[in-house]
N, C-alpha and C positions, 0 to 999 in steps of 0.2 A: 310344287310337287306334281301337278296335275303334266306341267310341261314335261318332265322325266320320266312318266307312263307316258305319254303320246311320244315321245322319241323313241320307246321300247319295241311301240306297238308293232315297228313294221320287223324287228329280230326277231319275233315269234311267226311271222308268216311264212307259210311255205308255197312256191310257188305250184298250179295245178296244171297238169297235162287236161287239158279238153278232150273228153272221152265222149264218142255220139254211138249210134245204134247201128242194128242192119236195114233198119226199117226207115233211117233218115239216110244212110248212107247213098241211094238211088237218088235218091232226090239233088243231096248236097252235090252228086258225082254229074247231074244233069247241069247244076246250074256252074260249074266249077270243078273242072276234074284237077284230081289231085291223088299222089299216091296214096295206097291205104295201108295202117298197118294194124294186126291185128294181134291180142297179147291173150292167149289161152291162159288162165288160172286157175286154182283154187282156193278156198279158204281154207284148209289145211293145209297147202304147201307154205312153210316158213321161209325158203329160199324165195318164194312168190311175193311176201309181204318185203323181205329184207329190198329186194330189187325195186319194187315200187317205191319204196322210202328212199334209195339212192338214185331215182329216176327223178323223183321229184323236187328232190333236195337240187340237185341241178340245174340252175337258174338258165344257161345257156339250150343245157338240154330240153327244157318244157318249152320254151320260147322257141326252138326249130321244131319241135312234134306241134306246135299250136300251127307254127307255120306251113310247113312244108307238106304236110301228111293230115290224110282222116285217121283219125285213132280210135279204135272198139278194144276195149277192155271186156272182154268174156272171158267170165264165170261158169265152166265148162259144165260141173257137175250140179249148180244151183237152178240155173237159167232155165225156166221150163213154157216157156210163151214158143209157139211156133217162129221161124224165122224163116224168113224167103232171101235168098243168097246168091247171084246169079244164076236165075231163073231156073233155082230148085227150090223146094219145102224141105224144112228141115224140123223134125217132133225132138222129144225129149223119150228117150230111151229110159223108163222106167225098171228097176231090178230090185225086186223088196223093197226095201229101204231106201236105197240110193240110186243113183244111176247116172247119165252122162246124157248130154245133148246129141243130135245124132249131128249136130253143124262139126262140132271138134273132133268126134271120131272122124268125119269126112275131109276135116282140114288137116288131120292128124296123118303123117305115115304109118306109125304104129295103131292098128286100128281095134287091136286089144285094148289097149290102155295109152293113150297120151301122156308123152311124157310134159310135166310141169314144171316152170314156165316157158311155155311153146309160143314163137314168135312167129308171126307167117306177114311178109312183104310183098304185096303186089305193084304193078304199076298203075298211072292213070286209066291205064284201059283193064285190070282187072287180073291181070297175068302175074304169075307166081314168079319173081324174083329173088328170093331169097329166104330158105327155110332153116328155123336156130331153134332147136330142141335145149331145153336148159338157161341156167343164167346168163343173161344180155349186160355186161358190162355198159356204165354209161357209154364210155370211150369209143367202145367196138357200136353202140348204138348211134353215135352224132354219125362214125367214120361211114353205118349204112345209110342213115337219112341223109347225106351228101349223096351217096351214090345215087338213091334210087328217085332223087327231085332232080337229079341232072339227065334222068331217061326222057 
């Protein structure tokens, strides 16, 4: 019995994209430059959870974002720790209740309201290559991690 759970165990696993910070990002980018890519969310956006669950599910896919790319998962409207981000300071934009980090308005072109889930690609050296407002297909997502580890 015991042998037929321990053969289950690894059906249940799902594989994890390594998510680091802005505050390790400088460091990792010192010792190791690598593209970075950065995934604007919310906890209310549902198209934001569905796309994380098909990011992950991805076996191919976690395995080139572990590789290829530093990856930041930001929580646009939770996140309230100051962030330094190419040699700016970035606060959290408090509004009653709620409010938004001043980093995602900044990375954001709509500087009203960000649209969710906003994907922002830079290169090794920190330059914007590629900006995707909205759901990030696995497919369309390997087809840019090819691109932008081949800069």
């Amino acid at each position: 019995m015991i042998h037929i759970v321990l053969m289950l165990v690894p059906c249940f696993y799902l594989s994890q994209v390594k998510t680091g910070t802005f505050s390790g990002l400088e460091i990792r980018q010192k010792e190791h430059a690598k593209p970075v890519v950065i995934h604007l969310y919310t906890d209310w956006c549902s198209v934001c959870k569905i796309e994380s669950f098909k990011i992950n599910k991805d076996e191919e896919l976690v395995k080139m974002m572990n590789e290829k790319v530093y990856f930041i998962n930001f929580e646009a409207e939770k996140t309230k720790e100051k962030i330094r981000f190419q040699n700016q300071q970035f606060d959290y934009v408090s509004n009653g209740n709620s409010g938004i980090h001043g980093l995602a308005l900044a990375l954001s072109k709509n500087k009203n309201q960000p649209v969710y889930p906003l994907w922002i690609f830079l290169d090794k050296n920190q330059n914007l290559v590629y900006y995707h407002e909205g759901q990030l297909k696995p497919e369309k997502l390997k087809q840019k991690l090819l691109e932008i580890s081949a800069l």
